[in-house]
VMD Tcl script that builds the backbone (N, CA, C; Angstrom):
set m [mol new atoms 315]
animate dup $m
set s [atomselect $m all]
$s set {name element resname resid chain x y z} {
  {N N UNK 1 A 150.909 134.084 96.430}
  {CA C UNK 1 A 150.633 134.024 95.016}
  {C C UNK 1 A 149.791 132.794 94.722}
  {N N UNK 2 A 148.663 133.006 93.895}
  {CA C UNK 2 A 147.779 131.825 93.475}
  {C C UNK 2 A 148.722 130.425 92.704}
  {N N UNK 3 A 148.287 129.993 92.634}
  {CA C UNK 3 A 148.782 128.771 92.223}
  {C C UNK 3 A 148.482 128.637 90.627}
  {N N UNK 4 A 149.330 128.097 89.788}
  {CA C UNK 4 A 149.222 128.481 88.420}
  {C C UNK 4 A 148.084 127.455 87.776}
  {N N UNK 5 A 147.446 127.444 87.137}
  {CA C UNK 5 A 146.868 126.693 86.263}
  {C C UNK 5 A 147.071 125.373 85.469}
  {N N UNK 6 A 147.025 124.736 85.270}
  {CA C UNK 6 A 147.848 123.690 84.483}
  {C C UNK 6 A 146.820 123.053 83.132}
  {N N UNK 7 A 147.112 123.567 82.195}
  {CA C UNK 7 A 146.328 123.701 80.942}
  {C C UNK 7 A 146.335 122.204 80.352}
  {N N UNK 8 A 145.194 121.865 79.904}
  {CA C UNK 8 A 145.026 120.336 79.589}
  {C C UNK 8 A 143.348 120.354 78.361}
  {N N UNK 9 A 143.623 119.185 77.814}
  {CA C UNK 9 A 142.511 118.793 77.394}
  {C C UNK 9 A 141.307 118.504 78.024}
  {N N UNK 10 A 140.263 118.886 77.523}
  {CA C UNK 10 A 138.649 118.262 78.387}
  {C C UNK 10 A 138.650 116.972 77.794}
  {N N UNK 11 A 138.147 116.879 79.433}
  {CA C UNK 11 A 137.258 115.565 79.372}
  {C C UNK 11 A 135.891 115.151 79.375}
  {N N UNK 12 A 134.978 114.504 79.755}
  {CA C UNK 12 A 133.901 114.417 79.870}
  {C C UNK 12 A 133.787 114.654 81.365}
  {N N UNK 13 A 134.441 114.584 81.880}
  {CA C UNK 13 A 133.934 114.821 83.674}
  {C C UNK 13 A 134.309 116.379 83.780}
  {N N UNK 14 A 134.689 117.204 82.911}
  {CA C UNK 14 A 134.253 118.589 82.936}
  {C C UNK 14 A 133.018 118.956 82.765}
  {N N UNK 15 A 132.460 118.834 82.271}
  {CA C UNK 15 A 130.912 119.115 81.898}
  {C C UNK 15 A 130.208 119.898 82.449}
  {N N UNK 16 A 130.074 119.189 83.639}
  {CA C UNK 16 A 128.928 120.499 84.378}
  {C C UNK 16 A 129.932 121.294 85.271}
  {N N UNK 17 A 131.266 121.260 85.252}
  {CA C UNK 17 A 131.875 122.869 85.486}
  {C C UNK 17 A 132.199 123.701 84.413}
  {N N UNK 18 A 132.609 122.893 83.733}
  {CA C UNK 18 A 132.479 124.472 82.065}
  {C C UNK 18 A 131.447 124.674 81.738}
  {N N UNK 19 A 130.056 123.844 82.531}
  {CA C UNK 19 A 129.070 124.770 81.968}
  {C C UNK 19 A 128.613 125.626 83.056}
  {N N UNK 20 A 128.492 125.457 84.134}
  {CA C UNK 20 A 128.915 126.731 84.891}
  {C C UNK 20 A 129.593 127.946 85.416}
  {N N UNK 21 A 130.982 127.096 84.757}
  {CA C UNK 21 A 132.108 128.709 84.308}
  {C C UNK 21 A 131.319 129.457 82.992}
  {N N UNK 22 A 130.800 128.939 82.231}
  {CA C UNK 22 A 130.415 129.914 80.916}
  {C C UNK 22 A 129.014 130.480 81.975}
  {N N UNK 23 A 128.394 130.067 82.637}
  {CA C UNK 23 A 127.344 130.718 83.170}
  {C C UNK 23 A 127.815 131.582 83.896}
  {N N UNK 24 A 128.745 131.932 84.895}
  {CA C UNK 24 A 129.111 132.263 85.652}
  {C C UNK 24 A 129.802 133.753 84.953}
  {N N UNK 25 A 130.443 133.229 83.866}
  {CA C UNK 25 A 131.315 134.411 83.179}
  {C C UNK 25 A 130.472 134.981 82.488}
  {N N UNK 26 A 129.158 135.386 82.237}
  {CA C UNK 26 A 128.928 136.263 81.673}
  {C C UNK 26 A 127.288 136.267 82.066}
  {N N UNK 27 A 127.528 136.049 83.310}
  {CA C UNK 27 A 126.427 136.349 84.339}
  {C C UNK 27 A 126.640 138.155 84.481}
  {N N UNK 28 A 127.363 138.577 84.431}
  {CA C UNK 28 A 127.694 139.632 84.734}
  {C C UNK 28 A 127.459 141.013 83.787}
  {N N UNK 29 A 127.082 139.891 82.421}
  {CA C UNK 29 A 126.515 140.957 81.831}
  {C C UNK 29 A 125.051 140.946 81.177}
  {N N UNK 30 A 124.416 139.999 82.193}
  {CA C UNK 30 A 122.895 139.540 81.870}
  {C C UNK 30 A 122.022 140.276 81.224}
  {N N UNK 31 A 122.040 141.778 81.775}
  {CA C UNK 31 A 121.656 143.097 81.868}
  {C C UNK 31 A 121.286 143.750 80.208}
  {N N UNK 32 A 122.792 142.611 78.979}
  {CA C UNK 32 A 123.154 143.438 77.854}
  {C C UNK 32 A 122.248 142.522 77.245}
  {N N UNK 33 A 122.103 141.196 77.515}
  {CA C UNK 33 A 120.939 140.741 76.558}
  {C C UNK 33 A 119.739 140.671 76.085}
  {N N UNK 34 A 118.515 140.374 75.421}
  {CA C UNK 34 A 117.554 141.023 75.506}
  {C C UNK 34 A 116.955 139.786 76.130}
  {N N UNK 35 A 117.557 138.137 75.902}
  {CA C UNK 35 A 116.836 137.369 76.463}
  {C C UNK 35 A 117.659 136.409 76.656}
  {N N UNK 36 A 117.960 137.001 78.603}
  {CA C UNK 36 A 119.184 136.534 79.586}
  {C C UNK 36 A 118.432 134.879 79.208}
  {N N UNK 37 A 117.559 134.621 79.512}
  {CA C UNK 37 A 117.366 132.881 80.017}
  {C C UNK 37 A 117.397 132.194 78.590}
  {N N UNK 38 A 117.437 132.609 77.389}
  {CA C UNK 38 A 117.668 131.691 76.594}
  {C C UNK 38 A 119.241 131.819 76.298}
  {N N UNK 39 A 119.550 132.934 76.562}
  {CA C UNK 39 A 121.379 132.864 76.620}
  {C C UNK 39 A 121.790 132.303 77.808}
  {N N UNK 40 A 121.314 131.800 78.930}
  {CA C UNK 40 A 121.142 130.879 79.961}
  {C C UNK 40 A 121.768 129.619 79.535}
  {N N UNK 41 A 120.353 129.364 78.831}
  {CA C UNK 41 A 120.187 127.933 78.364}
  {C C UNK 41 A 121.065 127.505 77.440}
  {N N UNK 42 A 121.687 128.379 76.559}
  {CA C UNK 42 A 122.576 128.202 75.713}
  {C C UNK 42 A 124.317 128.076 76.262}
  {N N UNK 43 A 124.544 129.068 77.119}
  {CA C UNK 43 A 125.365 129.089 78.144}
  {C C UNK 43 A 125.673 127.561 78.947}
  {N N UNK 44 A 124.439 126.785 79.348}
  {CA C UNK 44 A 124.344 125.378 79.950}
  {C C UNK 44 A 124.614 124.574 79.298}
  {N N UNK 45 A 125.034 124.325 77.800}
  {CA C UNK 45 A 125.199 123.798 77.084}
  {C C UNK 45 A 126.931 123.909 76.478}
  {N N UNK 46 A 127.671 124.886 77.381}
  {CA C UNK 46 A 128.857 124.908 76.405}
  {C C UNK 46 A 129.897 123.882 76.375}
  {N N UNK 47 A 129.453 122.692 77.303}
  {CA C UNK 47 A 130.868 121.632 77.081}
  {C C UNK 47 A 130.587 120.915 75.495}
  {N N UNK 48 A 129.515 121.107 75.200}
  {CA C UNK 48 A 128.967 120.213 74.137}
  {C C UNK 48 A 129.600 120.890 73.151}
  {N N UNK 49 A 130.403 121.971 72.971}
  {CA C UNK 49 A 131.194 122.761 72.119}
  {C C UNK 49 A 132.592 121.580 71.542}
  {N N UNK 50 A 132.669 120.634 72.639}
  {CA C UNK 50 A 134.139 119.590 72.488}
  {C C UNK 50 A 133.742 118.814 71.350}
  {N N UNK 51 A 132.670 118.509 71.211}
  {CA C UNK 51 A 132.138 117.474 69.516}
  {C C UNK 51 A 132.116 118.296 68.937}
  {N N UNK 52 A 132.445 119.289 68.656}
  {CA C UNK 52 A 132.822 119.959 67.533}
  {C C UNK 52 A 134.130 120.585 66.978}
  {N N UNK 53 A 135.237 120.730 67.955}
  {CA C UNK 53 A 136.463 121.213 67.720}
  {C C UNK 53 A 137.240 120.483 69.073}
  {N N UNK 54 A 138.194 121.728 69.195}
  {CA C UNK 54 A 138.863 121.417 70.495}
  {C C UNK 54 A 138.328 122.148 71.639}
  {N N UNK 55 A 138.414 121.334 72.607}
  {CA C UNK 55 A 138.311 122.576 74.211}
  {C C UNK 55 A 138.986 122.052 75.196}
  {N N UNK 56 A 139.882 123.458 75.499}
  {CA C UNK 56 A 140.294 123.205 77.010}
  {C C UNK 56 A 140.573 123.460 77.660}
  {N N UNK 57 A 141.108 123.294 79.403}
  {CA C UNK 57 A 140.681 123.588 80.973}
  {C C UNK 57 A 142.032 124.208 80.931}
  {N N UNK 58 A 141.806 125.290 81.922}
  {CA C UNK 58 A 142.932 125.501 82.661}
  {C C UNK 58 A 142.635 125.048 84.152}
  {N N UNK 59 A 143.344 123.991 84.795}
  {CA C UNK 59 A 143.138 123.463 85.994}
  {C C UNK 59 A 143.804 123.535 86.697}
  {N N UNK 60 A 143.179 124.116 88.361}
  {CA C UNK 60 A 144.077 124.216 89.222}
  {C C UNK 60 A 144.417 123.170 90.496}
  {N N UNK 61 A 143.766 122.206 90.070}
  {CA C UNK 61 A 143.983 120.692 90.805}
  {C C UNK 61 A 142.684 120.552 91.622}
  {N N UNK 62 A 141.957 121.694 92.291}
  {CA C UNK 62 A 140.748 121.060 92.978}
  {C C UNK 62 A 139.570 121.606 91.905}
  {N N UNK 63 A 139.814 123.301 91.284}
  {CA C UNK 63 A 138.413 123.448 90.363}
  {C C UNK 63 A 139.137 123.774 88.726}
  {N N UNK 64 A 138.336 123.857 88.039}
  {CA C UNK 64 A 138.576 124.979 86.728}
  {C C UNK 64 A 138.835 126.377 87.199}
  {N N UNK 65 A 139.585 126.918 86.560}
  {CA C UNK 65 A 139.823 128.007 86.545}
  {C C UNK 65 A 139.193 128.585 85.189}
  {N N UNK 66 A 139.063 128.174 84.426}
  {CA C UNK 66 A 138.068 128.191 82.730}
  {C C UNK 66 A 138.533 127.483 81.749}
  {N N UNK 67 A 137.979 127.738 80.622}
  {CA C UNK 67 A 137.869 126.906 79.390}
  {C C UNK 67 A 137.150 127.382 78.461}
  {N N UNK 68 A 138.447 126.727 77.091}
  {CA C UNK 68 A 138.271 127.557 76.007}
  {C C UNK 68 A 137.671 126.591 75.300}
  {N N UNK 69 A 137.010 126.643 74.016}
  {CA C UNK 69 A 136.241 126.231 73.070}
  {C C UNK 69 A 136.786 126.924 72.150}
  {N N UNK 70 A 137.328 125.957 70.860}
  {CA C UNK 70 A 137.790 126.134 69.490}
  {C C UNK 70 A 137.194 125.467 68.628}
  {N N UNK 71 A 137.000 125.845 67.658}
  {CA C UNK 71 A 136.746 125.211 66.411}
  {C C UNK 71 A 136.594 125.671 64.743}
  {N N UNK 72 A 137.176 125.318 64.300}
  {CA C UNK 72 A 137.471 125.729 62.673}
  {C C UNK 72 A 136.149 125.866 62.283}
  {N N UNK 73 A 136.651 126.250 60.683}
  {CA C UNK 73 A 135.500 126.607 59.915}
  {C C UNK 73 A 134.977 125.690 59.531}
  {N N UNK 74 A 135.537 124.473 59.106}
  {CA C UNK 74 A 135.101 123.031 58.815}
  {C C UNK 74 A 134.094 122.039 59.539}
  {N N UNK 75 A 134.403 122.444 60.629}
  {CA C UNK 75 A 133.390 122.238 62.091}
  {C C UNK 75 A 132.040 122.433 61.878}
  {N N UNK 76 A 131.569 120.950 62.482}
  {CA C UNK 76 A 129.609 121.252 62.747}
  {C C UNK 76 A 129.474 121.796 64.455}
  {N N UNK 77 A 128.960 122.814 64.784}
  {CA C UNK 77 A 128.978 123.234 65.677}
  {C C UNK 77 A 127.626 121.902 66.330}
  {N N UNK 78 A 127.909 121.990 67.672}
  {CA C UNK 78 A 126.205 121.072 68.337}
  {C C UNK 78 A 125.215 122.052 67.995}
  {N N UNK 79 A 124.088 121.384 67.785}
  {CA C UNK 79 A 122.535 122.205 67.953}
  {C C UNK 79 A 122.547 122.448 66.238}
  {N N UNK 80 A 123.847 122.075 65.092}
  {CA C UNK 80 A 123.469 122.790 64.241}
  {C C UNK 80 A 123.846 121.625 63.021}
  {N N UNK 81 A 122.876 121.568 61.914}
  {CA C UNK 81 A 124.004 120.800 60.962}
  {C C UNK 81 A 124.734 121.779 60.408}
  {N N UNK 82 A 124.571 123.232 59.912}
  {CA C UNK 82 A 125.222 123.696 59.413}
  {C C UNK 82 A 126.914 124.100 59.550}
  {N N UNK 83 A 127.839 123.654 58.566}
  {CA C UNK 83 A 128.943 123.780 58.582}
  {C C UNK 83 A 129.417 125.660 58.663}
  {N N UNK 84 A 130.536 126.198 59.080}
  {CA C UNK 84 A 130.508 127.189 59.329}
  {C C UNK 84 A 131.620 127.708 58.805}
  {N N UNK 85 A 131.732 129.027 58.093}
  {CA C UNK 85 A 132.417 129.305 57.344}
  {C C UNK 85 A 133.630 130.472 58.147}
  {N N UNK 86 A 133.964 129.899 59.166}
  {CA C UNK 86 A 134.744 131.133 60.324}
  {C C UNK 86 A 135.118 129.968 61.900}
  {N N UNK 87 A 136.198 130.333 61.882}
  {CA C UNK 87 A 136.935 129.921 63.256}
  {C C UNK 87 A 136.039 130.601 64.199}
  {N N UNK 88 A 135.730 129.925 65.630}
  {CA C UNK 88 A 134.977 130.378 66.909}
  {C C UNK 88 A 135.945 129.854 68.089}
  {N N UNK 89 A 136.407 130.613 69.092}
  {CA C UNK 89 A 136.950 130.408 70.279}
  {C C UNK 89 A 135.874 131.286 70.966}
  {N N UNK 90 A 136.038 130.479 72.382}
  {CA C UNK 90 A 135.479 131.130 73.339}
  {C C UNK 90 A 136.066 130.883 74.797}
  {N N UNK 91 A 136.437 131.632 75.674}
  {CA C UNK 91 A 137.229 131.835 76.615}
  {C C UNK 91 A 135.944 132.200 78.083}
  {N N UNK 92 A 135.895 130.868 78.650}
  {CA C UNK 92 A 135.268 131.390 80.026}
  {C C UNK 92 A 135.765 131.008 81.592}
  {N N UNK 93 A 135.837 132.007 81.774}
  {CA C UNK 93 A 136.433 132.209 83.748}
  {C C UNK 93 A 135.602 133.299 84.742}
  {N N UNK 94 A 135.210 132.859 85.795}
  {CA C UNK 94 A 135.041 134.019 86.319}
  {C C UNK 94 A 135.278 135.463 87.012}
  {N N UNK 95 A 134.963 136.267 87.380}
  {CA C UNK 95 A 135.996 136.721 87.765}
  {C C UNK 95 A 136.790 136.550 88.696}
  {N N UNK 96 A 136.130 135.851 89.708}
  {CA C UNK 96 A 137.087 135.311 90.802}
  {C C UNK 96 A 138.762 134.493 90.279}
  {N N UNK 97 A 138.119 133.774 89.096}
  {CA C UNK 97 A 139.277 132.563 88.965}
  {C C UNK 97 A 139.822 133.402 87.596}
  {N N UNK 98 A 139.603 134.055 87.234}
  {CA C UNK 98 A 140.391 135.208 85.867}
  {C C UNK 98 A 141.877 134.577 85.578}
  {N N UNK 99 A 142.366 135.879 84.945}
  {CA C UNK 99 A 143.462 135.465 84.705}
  {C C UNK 99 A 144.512 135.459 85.942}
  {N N UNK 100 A 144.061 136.283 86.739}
  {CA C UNK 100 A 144.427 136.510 87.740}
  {C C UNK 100 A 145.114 135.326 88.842}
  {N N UNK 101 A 144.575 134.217 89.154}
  {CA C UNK 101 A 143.838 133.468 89.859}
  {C C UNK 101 A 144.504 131.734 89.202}
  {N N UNK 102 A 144.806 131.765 87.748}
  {CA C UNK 102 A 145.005 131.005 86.801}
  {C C UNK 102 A 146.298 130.974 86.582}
  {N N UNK 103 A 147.306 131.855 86.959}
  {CA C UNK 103 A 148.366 132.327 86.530}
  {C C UNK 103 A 148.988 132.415 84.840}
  {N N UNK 104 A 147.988 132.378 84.346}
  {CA C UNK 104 A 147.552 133.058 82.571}
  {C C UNK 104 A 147.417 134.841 82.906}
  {N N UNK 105 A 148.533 134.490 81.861}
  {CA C UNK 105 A 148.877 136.128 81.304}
  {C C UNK 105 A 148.962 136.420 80.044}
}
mol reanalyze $m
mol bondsrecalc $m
mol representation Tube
mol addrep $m
């Protein structure tokens, strides 16, 4: 049995693995967008989601297993001044490290 996850706050030394779990997780559906490399680029950018709400790891002591991104309606998202009138979570793992893998059920 995989080893469970251990859910925590981000830090800054997550960075360039939650932004490769968000690349990674929805690499898979490149196919549905009309323009994979600027959803790329946007994708490379998701730790920067933490200055704006909450985000955080599920860790399995050597990698991420993924990470969520929250933030209220009150929230300035990055890239934007505009304030936003709607809660945003976002949940990324791959499939290798899923829920499966995380021991999240």
């Amino acid at each position: 049995m995989a080893e469970a996850a251990r859910i925590r706050g981000y830090r800054s030394s997550d960075a360039d693995e939650v932004n490769r779990l968000a690349i990674a997780a929805f690499d898979q559906f490149r196919d549905a967008f009309d323009d994979w490399p600027a959803m790329r680029a946007g994708l490379s950018r998701t730790s920067e989601l933490s200055s704006g709400g909450e985000t955080i790891v599920a860790d399995l002591g050597d990698r991420l297993a993924g990470a969520s991104a929250i933030s209220g309606p009150a929230s300035k998202r990055p890239h934007s001044s505009i304030r936003h009138g709607r809660s945003f979570a976002c949940w990324s793992s791959t499939p290798s490290t899923g829920a499966r893998d995380s021991g999240m059920r």
